[in-house]
MARDO-210102 format. One line per 2 residues: their letters; for each residue z, x, y of N, C-alpha, C. Coordinates in pm, whole numbers, plus 50000, padded with zeros to 5 digits. Atoms other than C-alpha are relative to their C-alpha. Last residue first. Example, Ala and Ser with C-alpha at 12.3 -4.5 7.8 and 13.67 -1.06 7.14 Angstrom:
sa = 49994/49918/49881/50714/51367/49894/50073/49923/50109 | 50000/50089/49881/50780/51230/49550/50000/50090/50120
END
This chain:
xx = 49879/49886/50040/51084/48935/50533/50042/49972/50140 | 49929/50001/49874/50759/48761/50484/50147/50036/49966
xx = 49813/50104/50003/50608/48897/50231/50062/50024/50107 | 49909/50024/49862/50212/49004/50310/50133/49926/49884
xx = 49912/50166/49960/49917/49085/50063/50104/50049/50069 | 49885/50011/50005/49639/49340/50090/50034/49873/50022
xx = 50009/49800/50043/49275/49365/49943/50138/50016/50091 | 49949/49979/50107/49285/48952/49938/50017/50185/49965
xx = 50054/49962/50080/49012/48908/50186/50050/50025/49854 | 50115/50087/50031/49169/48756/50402/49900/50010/49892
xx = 49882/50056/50091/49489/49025/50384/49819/49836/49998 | 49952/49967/50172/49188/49282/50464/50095/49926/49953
xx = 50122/49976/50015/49061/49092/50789/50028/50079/49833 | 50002/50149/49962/49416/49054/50967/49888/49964/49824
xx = 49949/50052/50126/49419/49417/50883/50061/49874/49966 | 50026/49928/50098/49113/49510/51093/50095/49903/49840
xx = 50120/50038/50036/49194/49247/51343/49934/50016/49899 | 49937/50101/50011/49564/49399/51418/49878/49881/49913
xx = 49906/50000/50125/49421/49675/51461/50031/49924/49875 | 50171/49949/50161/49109/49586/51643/50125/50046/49935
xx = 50079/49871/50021/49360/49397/51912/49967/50013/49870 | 50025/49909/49922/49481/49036/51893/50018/50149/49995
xx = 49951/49866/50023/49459/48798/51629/49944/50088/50140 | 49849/50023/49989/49377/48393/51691/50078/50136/50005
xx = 49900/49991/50092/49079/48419/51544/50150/49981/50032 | 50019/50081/50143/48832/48274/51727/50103/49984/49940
xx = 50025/50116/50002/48915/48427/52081/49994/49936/49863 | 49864/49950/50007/48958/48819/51902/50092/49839/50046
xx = 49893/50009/50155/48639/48736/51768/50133/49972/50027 | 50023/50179/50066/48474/48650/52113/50092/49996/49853
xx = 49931/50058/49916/48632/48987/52313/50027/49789/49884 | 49844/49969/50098/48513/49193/51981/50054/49885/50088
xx = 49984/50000/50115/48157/49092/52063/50104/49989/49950 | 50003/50128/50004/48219/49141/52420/50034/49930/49909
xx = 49860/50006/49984/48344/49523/52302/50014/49787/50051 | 49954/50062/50041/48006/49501/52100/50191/49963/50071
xx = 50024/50153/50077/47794/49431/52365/50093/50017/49895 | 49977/50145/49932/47934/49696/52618/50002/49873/49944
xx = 49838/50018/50043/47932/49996/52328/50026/49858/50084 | 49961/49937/49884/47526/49874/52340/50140/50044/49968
xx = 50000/50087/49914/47340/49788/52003/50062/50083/50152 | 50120/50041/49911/47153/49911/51726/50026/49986/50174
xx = 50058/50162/50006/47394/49756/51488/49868/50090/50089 | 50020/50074/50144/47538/50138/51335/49883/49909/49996
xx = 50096/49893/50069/47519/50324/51702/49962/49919/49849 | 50103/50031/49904/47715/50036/51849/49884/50062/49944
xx = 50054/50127/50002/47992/50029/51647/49841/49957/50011 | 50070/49969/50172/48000/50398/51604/49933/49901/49973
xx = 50158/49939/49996/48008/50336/52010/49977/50078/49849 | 50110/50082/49948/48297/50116/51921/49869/50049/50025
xx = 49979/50033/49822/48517/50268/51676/49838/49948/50065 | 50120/49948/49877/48447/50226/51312/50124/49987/50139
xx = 49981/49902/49947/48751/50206/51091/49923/50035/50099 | 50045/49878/50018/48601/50002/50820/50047/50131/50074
xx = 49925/49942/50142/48777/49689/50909/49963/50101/49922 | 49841/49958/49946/48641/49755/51274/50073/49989/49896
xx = 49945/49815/49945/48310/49782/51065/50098/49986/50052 | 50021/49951/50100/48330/49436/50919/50041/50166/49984
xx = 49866/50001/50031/48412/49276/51293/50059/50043/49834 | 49911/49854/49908/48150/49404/51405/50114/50007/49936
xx = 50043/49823/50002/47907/49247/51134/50099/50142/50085 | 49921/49943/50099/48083/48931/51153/50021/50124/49941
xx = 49902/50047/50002/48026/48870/51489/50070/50067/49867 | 49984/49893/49950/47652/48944/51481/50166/50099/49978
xx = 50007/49936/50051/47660/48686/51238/50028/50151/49986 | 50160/50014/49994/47792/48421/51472/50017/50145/49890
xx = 49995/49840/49934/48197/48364/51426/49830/50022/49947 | 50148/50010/49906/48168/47959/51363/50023/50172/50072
xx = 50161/50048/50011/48312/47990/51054/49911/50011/50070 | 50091/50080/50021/48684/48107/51148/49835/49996/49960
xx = 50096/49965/49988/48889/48397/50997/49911/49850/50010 | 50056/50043/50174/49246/48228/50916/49827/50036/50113
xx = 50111/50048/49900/49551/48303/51200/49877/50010/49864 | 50097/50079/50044/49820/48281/50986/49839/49942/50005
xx = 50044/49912/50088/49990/48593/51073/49912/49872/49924 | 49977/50096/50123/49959/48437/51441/49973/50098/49841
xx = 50011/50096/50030/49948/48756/51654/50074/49882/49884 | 50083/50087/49941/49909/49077/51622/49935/49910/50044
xx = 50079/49979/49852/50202/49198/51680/49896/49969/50034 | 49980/50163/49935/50348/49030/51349/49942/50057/50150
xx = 50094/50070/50000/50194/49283/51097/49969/49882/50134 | 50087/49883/49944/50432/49558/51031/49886/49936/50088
xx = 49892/49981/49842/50703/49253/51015/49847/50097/50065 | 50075/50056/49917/50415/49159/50713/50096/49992/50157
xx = 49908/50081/49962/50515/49401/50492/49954/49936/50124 | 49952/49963/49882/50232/49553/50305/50096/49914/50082
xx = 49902/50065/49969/50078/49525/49960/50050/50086/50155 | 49932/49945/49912/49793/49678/49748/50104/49835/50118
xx = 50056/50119/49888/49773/49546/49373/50034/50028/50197 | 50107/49992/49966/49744/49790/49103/49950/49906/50166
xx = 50083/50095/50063/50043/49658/48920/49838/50039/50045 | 49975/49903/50142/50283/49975/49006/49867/49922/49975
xx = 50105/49909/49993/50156/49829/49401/49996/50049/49831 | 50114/50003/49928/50306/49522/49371/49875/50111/49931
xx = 50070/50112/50112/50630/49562/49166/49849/50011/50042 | 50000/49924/50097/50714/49865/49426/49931/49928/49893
xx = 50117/49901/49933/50627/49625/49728/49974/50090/49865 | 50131/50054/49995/50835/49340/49549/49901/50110/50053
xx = 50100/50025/50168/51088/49578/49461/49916/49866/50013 | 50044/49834/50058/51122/49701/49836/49974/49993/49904
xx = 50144/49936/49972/51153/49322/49937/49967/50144/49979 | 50093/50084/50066/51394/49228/49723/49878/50018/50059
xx = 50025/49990/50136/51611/49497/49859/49890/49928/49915 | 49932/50039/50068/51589/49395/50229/49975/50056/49826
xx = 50033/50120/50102/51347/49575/50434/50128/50008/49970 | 49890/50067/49963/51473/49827/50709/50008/49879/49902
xx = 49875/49985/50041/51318/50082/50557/50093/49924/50070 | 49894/49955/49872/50983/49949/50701/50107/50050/49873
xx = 49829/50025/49970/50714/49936/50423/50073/50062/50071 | 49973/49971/49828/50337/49997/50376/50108/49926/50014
xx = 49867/50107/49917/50201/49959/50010/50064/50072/50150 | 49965/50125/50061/49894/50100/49839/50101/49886/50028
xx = 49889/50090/49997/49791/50388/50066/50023/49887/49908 | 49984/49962/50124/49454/50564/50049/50113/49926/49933
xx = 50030/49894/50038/49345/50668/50350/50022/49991/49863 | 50151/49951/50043/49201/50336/50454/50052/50156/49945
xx = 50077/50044/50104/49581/50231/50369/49807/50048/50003 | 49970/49989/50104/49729/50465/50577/49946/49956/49893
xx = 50041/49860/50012/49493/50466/50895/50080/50031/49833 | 50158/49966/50059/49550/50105/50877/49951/50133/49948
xx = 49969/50021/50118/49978/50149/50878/49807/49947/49942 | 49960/49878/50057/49910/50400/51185/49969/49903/49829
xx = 50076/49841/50040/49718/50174/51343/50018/50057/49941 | 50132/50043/50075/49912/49853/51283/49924/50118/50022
xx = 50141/50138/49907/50246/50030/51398/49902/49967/49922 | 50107/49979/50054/50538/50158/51146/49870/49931/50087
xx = 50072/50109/49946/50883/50214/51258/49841/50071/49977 | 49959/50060/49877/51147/50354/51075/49949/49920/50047
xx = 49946/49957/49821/50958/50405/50803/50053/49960/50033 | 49913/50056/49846/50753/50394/50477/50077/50045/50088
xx = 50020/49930/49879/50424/50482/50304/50130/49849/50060 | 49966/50121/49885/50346/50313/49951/50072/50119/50080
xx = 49942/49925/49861/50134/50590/49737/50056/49870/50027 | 50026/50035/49927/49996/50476/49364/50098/50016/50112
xx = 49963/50158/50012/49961/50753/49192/49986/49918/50097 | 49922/49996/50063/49663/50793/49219/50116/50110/49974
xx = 49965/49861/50023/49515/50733/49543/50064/49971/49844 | 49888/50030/50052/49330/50429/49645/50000/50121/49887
xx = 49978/49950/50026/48978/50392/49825/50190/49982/49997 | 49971/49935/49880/48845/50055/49932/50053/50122/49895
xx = 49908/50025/49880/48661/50109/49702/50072/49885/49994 | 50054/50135/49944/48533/50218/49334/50066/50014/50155
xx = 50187/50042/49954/48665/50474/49141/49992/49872/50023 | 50088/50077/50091/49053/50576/49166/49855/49952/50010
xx = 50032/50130/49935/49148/50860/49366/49947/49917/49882 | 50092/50094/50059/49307/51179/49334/49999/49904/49979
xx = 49971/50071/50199/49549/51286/49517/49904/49999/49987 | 50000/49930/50128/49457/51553/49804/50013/49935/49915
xx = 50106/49977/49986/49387/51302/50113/49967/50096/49830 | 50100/50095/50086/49698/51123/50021/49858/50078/50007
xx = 49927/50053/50127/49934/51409/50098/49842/49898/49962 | 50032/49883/50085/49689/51524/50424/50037/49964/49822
xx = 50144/49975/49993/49766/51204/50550/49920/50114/49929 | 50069/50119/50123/50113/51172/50478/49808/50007/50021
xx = 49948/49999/50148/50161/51511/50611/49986/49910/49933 | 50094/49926/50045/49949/51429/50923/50042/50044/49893
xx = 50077/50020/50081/50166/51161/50971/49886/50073/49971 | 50109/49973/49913/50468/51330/50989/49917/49915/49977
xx = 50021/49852/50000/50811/51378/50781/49872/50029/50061 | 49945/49922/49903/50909/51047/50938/49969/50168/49985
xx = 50103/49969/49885/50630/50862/50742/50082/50116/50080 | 49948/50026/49902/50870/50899/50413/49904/50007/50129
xx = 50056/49871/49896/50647/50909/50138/50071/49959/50086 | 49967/50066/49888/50700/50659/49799/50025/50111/50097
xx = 49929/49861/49892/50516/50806/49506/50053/49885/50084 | 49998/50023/49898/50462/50511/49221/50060/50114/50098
xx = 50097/50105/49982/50353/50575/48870/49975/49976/50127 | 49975/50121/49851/50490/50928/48865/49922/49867/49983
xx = 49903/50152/50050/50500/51065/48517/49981/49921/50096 | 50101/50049/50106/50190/51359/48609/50094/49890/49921
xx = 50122/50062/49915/50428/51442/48938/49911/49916/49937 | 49997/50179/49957/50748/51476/48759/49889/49936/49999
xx = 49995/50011/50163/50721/51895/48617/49985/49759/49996 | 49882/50038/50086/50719/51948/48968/49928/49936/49890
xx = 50013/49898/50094/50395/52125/49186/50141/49968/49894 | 50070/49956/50069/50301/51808/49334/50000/50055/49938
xx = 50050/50091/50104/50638/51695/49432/49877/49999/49939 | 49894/49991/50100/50693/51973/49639/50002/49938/49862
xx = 50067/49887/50066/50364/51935/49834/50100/50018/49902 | 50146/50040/50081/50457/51570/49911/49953/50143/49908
xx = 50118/49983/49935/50760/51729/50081/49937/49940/49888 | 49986/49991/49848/51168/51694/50042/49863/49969/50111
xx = 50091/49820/49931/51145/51614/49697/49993/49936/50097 | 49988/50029/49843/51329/51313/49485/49953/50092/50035
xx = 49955/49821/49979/51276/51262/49087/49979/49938/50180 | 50028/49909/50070/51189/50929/48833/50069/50160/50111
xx = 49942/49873/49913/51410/50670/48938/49939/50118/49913 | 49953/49898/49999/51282/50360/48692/50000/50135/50089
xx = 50042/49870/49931/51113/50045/48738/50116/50091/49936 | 50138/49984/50009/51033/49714/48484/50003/50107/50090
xx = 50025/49939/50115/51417/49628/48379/49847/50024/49996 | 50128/50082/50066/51582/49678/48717/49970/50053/49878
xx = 49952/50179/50014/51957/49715/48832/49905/49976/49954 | 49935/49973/50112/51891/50144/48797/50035/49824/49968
xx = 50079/50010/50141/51604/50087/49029/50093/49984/49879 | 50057/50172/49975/51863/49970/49327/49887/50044/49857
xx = 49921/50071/50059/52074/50273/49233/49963/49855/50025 | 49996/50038/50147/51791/50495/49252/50097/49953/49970
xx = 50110/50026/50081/51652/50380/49604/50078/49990/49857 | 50042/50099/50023/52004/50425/49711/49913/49895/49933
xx = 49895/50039/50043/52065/50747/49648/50005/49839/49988 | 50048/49964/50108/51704/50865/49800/50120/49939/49883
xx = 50134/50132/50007/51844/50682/50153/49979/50033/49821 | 49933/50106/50037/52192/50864/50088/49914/49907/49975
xx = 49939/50018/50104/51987/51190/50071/50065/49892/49930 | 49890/50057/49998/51757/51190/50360/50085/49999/49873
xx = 49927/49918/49999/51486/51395/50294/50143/49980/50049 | 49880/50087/49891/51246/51163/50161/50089/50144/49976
xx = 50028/49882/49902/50952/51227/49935/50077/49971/50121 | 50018/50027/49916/51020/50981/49611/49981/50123/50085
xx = 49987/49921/49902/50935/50874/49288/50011/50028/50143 | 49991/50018/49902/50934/50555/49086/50003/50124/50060
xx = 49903/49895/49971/50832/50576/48687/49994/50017/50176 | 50046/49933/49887/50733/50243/48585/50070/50064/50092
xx = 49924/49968/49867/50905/50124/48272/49868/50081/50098 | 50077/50087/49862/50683/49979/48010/50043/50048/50110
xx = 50080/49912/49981/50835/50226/47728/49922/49976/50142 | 49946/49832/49902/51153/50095/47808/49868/50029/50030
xx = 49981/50039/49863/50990/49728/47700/50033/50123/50041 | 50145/50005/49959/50853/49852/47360/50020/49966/50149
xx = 50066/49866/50003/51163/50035/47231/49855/49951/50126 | 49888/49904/49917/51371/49705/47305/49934/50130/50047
xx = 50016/50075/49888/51079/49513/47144/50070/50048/50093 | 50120/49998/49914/51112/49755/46870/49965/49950/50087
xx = 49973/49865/49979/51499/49692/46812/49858/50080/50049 | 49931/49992/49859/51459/49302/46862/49995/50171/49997
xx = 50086/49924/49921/51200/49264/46569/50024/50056/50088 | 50140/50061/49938/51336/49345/46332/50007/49848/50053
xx = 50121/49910/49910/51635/49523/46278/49904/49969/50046 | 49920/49988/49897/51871/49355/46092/49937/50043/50094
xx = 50007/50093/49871/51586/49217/45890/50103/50027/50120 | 49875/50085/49995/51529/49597/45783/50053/49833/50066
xx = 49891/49963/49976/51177/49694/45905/50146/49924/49923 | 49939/50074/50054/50827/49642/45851/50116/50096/49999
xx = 49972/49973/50144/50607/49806/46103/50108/49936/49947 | 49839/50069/50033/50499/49695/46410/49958/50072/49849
xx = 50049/50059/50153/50187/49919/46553/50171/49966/49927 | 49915/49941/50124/50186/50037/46906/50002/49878/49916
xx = 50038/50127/50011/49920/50099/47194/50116/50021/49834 | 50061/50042/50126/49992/50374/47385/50044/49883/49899
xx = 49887/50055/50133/50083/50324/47724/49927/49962/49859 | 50039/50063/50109/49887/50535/47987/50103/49944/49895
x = 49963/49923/50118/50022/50604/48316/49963/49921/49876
END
């Protein structure tokens, strides 16, 4: 959301500067929304924003589609989507925002996607669709406004419980992964499957599932999930709090 740009003017000394600086921080607020049909959950959310001075409780709806057609939607900085209402509803949901230019692709506003329970597939399939943050509802408070802080900023984010199956979360993309190597393991952060794999390099589905066998050795991370978004926190295109 745009914040127009503002001009001090001379004021009463009782008044200046603290009473514009007051004006100028509200205006900063980032407006929180949500798609949850729980009530006490949605109750919560806005009495944990109401303790902060950088978010705000903008509106609650039952569906993604709901919240499109409300008077809210064009305030929203941050949607937050319950997975439990489907994921072909969150999927569909992000597929309609509109997107910012450039990649990986990223919806505006910005979407975080949470749950009960969230696997590495599902929480890839979110962020290549569009996603900005990926959170359990079982987080702790400080971690829901770090995810919210996160994403308002532009920056995508994901909880790293979502994360721990595959391994070490430390595991660190080695050097000696041959070229071939890096190439597969580029597309499986792309989403490829294996005979896309294969079709892309040239090659066999047999060579690259080897291929994947040697990465998966290197790194320390196990399955193409897990690999994928191993492979985007390395990169810096999501971060991790441990929680």
């Amino acid at each position: 959301m745009a914040i127009p740009a503002l001009k001090w003017k001379r004021m009463p000394a009782d008044k200046e500067p603290r009473q514009i600086m007051d004006w100028d921080l509200g205006k900063k607020k980032k407006t929180v929304s949500i798609c949850e049909t729980q009530p006490l959950t949605v109750k919560g959310l806005e009495h944990l924003l109401e303790s902060t001075e950088d978010l705000e409780f903008g509106s609650s709806h039952a569906s993604p589609a709901e919240w499109m057609l409300s008077p809210t939607a064009e305030k929203t900085d941050v949607l937050i989507i319950d997975k439990g209402l489907g994921a072909k509803t969150v999927l569909d949901a992000l597929n309609q925002l509109p997107v910012e230019h450039g990649a990986p692709r990223s919806t505006i506003p910005a979407v975080v996607i949470w749950g009960m329970s969230i696997t590495e597939a599902e929480a890839l399939r979110f962020l290549q669709g569009g996603a900005k943050g990926i959170l359990r509802k079982s987080a702790d408070t400080q971690t829901v406004l770090a995810c919210l802080r996160a994403v308002s900023q532009g920056r995508s984010w994901m909880q790293d419980s979502v994360f721990r199956e595959s391994g070490n979360l430390e595991a660190q993309i080695r050097t000696d992964l041959t070229p071939r190597e890096h190439q597969v393991m580029e597309l499986v952060e792309q989403g490829f499957k294996n005979r896309e794999i294969a079709q892309e390099l040239g090659i066999r589905p047999g060579t690259v599932k080897i291929h994947l066998k040697h990465i998966f050795e290197k790194t320390g991370v196990r399955g193409r999930h897990g690999l994928a978004l191993n492979g985007l926190r390395q990169k810096g295109v999501i971060s991790l709090l441990a929680s």
